[in-house]
C-alpha positions as CSV (number, residue, x, y, z in Angstrom):
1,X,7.8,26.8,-18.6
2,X,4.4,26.9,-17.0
3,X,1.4,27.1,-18.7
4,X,-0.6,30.5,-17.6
5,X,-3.1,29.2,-14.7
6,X,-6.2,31.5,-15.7
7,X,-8.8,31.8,-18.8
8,X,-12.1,32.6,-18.2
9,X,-12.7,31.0,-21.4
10,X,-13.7,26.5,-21.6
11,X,-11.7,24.8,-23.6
12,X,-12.1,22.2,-26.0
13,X,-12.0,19.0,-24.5
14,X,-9.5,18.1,-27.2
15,X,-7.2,21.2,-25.3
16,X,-7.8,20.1,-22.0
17,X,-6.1,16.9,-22.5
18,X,-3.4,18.4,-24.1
19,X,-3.1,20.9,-21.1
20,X,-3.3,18.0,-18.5
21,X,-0.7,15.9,-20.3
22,X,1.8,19.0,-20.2
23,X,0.7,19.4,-16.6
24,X,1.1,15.8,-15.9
25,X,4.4,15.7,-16.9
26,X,5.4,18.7,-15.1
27,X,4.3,17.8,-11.9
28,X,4.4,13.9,-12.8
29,X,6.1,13.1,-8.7
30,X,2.8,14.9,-7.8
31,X,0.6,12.3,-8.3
32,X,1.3,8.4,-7.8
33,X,0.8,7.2,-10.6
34,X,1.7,3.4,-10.1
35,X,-0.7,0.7,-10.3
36,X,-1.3,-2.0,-7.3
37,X,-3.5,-4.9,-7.5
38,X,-6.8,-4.1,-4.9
39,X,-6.3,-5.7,-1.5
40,X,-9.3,-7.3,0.4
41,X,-10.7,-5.7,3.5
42,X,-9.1,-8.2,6.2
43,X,-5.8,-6.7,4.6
44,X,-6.6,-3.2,3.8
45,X,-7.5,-2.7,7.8
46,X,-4.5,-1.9,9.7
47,X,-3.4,-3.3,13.3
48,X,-5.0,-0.8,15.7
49,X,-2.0,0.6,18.7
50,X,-2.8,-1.6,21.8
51,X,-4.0,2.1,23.4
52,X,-6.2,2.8,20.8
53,X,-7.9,-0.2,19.8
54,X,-11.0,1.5,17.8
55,X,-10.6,1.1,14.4
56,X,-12.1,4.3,12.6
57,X,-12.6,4.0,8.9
58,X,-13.5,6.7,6.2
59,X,-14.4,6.4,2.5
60,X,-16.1,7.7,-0.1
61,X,-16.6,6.9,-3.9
62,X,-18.4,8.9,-6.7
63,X,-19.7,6.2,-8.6
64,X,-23.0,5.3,-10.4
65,X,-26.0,4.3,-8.2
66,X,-29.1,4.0,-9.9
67,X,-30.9,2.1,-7.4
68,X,-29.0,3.2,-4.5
69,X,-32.5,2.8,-2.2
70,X,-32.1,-0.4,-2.4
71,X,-28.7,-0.9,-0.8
72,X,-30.3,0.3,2.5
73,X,-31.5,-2.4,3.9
74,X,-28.8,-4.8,3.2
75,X,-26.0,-2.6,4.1
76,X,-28.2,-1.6,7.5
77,X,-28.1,-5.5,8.2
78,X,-24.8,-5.8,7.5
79,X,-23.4,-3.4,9.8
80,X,-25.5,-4.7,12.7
81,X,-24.1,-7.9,12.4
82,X,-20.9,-6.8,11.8
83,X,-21.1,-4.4,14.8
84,X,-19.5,-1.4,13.3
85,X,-21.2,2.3,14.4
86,X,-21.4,5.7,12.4
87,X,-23.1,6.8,8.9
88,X,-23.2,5.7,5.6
89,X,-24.7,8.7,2.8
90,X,-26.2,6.9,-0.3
91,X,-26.8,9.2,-3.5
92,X,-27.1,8.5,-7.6
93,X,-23.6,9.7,-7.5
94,X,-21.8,7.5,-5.0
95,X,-21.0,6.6,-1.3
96,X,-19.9,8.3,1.3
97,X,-18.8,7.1,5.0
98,X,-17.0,7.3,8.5
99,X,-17.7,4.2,10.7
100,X,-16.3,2.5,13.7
101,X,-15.7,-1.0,15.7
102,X,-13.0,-3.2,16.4
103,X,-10.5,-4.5,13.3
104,X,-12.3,-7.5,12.4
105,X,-15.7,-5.8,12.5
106,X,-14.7,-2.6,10.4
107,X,-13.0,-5.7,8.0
108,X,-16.2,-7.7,7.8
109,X,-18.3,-4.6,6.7
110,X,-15.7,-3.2,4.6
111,X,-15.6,-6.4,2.5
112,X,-19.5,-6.6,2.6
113,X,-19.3,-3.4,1.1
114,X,-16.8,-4.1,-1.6
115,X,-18.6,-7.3,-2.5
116,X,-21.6,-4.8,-3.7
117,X,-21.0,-5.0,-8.1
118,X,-22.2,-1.5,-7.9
119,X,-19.5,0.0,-5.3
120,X,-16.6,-2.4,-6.3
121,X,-13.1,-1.6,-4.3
122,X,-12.9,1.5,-1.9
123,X,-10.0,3.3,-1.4
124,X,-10.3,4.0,2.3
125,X,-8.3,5.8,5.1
126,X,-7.8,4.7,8.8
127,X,-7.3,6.0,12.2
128,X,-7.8,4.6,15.8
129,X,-9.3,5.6,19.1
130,X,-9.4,4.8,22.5
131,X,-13.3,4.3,22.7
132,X,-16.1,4.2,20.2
133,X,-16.7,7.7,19.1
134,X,-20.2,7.2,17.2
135,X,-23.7,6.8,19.3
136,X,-25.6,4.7,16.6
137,X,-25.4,3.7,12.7
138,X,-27.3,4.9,10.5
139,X,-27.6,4.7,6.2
140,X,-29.3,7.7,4.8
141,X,-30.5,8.4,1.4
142,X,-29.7,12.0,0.3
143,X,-29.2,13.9,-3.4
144,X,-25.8,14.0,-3.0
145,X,-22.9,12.3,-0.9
146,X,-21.3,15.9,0.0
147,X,-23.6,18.8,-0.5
148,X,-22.7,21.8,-2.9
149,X,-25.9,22.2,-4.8
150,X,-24.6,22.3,-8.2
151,X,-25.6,19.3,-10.3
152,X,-23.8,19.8,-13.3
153,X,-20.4,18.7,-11.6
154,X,-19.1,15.2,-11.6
155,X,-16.2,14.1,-10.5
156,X,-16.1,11.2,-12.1
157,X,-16.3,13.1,-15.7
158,X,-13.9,15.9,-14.5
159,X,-11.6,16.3,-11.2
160,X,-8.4,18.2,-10.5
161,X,-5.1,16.9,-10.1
162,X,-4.2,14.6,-7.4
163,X,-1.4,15.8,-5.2
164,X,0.5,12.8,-3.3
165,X,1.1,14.8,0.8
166,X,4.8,14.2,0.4
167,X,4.9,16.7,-2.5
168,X,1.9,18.9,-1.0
169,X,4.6,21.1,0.8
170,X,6.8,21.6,-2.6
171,X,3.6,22.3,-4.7
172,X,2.3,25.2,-1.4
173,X,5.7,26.5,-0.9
174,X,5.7,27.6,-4.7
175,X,4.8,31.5,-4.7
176,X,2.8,31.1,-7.7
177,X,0.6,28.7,-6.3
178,X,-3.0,30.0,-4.7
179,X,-3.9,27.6,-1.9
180,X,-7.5,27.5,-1.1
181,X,-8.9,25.5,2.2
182,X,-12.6,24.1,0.8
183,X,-13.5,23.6,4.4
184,X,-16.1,25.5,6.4
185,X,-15.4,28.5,8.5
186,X,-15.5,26.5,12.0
187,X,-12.7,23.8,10.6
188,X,-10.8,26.3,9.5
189,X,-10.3,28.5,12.9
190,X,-8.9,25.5,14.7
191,X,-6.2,24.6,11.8
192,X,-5.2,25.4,8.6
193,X,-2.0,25.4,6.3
194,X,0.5,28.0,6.1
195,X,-0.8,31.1,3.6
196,X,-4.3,29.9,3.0
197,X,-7.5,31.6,1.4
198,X,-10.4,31.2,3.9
199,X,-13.9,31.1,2.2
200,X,-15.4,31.6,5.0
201,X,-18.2,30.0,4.5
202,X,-20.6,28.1,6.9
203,X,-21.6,25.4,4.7
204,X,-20.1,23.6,1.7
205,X,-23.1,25.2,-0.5
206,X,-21.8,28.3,0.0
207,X,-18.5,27.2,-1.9
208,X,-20.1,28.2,-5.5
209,X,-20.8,32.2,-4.3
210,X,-17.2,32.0,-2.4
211,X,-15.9,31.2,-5.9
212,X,-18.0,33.8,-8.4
213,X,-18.2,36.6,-5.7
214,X,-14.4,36.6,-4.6
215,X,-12.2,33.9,-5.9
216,X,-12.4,35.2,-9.7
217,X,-11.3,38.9,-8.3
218,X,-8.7,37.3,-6.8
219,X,-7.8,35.5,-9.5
220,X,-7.5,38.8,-12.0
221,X,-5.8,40.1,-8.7
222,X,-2.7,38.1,-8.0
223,X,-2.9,36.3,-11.7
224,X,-1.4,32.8,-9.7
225,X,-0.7,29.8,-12.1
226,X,-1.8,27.3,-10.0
227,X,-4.6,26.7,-7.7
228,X,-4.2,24.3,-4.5
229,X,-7.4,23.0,-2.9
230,X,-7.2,20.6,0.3
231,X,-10.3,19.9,2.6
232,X,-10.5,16.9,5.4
233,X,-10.6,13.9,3.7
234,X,-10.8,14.6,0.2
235,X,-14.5,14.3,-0.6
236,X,-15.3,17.9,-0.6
237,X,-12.0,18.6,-3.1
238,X,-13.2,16.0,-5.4
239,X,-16.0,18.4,-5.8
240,X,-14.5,21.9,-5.4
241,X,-11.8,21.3,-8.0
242,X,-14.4,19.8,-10.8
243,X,-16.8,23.1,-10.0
244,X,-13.7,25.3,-10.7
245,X,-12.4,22.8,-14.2
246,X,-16.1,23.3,-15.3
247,X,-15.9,27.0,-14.5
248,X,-12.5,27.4,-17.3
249,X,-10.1,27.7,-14.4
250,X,-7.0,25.7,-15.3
251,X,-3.8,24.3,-13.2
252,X,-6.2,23.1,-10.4
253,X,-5.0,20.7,-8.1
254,X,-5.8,18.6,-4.6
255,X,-4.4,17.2,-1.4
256,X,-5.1,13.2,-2.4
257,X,-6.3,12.0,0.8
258,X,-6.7,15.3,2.5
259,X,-5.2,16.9,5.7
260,X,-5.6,13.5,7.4
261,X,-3.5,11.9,4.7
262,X,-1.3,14.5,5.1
263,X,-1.1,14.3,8.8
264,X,-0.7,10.7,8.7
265,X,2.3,10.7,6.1
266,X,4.4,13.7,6.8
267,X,6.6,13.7,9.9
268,X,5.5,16.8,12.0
269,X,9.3,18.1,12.0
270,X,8.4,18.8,8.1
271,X,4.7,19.5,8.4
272,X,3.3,22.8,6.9
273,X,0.1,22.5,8.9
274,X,-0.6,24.7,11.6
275,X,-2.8,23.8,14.7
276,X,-5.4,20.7,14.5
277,X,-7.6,19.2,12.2
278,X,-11.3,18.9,12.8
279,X,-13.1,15.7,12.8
280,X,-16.8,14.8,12.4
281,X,-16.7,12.0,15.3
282,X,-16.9,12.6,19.2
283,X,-12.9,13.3,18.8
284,X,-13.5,16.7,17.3
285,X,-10.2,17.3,16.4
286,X,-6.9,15.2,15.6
287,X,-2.9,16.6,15.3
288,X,-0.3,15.0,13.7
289,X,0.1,11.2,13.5
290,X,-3.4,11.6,14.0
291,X,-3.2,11.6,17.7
292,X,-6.3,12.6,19.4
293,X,-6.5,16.6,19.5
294,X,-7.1,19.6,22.4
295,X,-10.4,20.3,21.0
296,X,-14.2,19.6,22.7
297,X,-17.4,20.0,21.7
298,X,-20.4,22.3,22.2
299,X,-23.7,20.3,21.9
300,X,-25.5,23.5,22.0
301,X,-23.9,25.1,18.7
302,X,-21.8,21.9,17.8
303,X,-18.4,24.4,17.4
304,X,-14.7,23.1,18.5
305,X,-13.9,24.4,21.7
306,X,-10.5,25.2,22.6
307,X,-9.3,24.3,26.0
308,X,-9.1,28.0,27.2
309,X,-12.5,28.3,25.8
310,X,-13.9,26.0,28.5
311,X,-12.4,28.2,31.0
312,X,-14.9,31.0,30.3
313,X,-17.6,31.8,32.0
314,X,-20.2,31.3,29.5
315,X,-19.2,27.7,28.8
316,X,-21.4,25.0,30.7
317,X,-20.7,21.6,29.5
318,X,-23.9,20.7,27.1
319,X,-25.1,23.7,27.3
320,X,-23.9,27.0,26.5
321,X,-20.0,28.4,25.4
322,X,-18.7,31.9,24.6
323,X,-19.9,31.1,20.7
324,X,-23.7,30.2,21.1
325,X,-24.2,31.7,24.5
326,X,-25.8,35.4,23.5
327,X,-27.8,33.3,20.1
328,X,-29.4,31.0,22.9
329,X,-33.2,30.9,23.7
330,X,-34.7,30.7,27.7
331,X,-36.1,27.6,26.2
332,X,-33.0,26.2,24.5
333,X,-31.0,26.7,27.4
334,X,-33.9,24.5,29.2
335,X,-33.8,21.9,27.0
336,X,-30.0,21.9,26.8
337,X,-30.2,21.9,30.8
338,X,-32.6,18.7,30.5
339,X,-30.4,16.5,27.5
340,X,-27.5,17.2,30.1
341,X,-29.7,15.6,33.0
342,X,-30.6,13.0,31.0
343,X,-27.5,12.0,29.6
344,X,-25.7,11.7,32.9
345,X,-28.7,9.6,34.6
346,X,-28.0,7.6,31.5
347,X,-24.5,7.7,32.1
348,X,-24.8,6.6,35.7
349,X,-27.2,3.6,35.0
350,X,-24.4,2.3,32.4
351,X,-26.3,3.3,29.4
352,X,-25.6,5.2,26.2
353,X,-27.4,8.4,25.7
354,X,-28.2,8.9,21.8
355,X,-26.0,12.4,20.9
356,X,-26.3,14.1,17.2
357,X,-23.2,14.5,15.6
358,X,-22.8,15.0,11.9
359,X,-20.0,11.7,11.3
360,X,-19.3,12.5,7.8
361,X,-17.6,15.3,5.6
362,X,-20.9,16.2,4.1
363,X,-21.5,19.6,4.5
């Protein structure tokens, strides 16, 4: 028999071990559980398809980093000689990336990386492109490695369950099970999972109102005994579900990997997910198997485009679509007109035209 998913009460810390241990055991094929030894970078990286020969790596850690400043530098030098392109996020409480090059450059890096005492082994994930989708590389120092603006939660004190994506489907299917997607308003409209609570927000900051103002209503609502969080990646999960622990909710679990685990492990034939997945790289979106998606972007409003959306009238490559196009300025639409100039002088001379693209699941 389950355990009753809601008290608005904290526990004891003594009673919350108790409850995961009976929740462990429960759902015990949930989570893998078995311990492998730590492969090295050269080995962690996979063998890119011949037609896709760009290795993209992501990865994140919450770990302690004191003097995280001062990794800057070296790991700035390290990807320039490595030759790897994207963003590295720096914060007291960890390390958060998406970068890409060819195998053995994304290996060299990833094992200058994992050489740092302070960072130690990464559990990374991996998928592959035709052409390099980042513009530059860049390490920035921020507060925190995904943004929700509540520093009370750590994840390394406190984190939900971790659900393996071969038993996602089982734990979604169950009608006593709340599924929440953590991601922002934008992802969400271009693919979600089957039944899902949209917070509808626009920013990951917003997930802490999404939670007081309607989730606990909900909760007293539909009285479910489980909750079911999922975001891109992970990272953002990591978060949301230690936010909720610390909040007394209870039974509070998370996609291990995220929707591109999921996509990656489950054959499509038995996938729950429903439309694409979007991606903070110049692919914009992904399907199953994590083949490149339909999807394009805006780079006035930076919103996924669908392919009927470029049909419209308002949609000018680089400068306006049927989202930003009544929101636009005389002068944005004049800058916007100029970038595009720019970028295809740049284009025609053989050069690469510096774009802004956020390249990690930060916000």
């Amino acid at each position: 028999m389950r355990i009753f998913f809601c008290k608005w009460i904290q526990k004891s810390q003594k009673s919350q071990n108790s409850f995961r241990l009976e929740i462990n055991h429960e759902y015990r094929h949930f989570s893998n559980m078995t311990e492998t030894p730590p492969l090295s970078g050269t080995d962690k990286v996979p063998q890119p398809p011949a037609d896709r020969p760009v290795v993209i790596m992501a990865l994140y850690k919450f770990t302690a980093l004191p003097a995280f400043e001062a990794l800057r530098p070296p790991l700035q030098t390290a990807a320039r000689k490595a030759g790897v392109l994207g963003t590295v996020l720096l914060a007291h409480e960890g390390i958060n990336g998406t970068l890409a090059g060819r195998r053995d450059a994304i290996s060299n890096f990833l094992n200058r990386l994992e050489s740092e005492p302070a960072i130690g082994a990464l559990d990374v994930k991996f998928s592959f492109a035709e052409e390099q989708p980042f513009y530059r590389m860049k390490v920035r120092l921020k507060k925190e490695i995904v943004t929700l603006g509540q520093p009370a939660v750590d994840p390394t004190n406190t984190v939900g369950t971790y659900v393996d994506p071969r038993d996602w489907n089982k734990l979604i299917d169950d009608p006593d099970t709340l599924v929440i997607d953590t991601r922002n308003d934008y992802e969400v409209s271009i693919g979600t999972f089957q039944n899902t609570v949209n917070p509808e927000t626009s920013s990951f900051r917003e997930f802490a109102d999404f939670v007081e103002d309607k989730l606990k209503p909900l909760i007293k609502d539909k009285k479910p005994k489980n909750i079911a969080m999922f975001c891109t990646g992970g990272i953002r999960c990591e978060k949301s579900t230690s936010y909720l622990l610390q909040q007394g909710f209870e039974n509070v679990f998370h996609l291990k990997g995220g929707i591109l685990k999921y996509l990656e492990t489950v054959p499509e034939d038995d996938s729950k997910w429903q439309g694409e997945c979007f991606v903070f790289d110049e692919r914009v979106s992904v399907g199953h198997n994590l083949q490149p998606g339909s999807y394009d972007m805006c780079h006035a409003c930076r919103m996924p485009l669908s392919q009927e959306e470029k049909q419209h009238a308002a949609y000018r490559a680089g400068i306006s679509c049927p989202k930003c196009v009544d929101k636009l300025s005389e002068m944005q639409i004049q800058r916007f007109e100029e970038r595009q100039k720019q970028m295809k002088l740049a284009k025609q001379r053989g050069e690469a035209h510096i774009g802004r693209f956020h390249n990690t699941e930060e916000s």
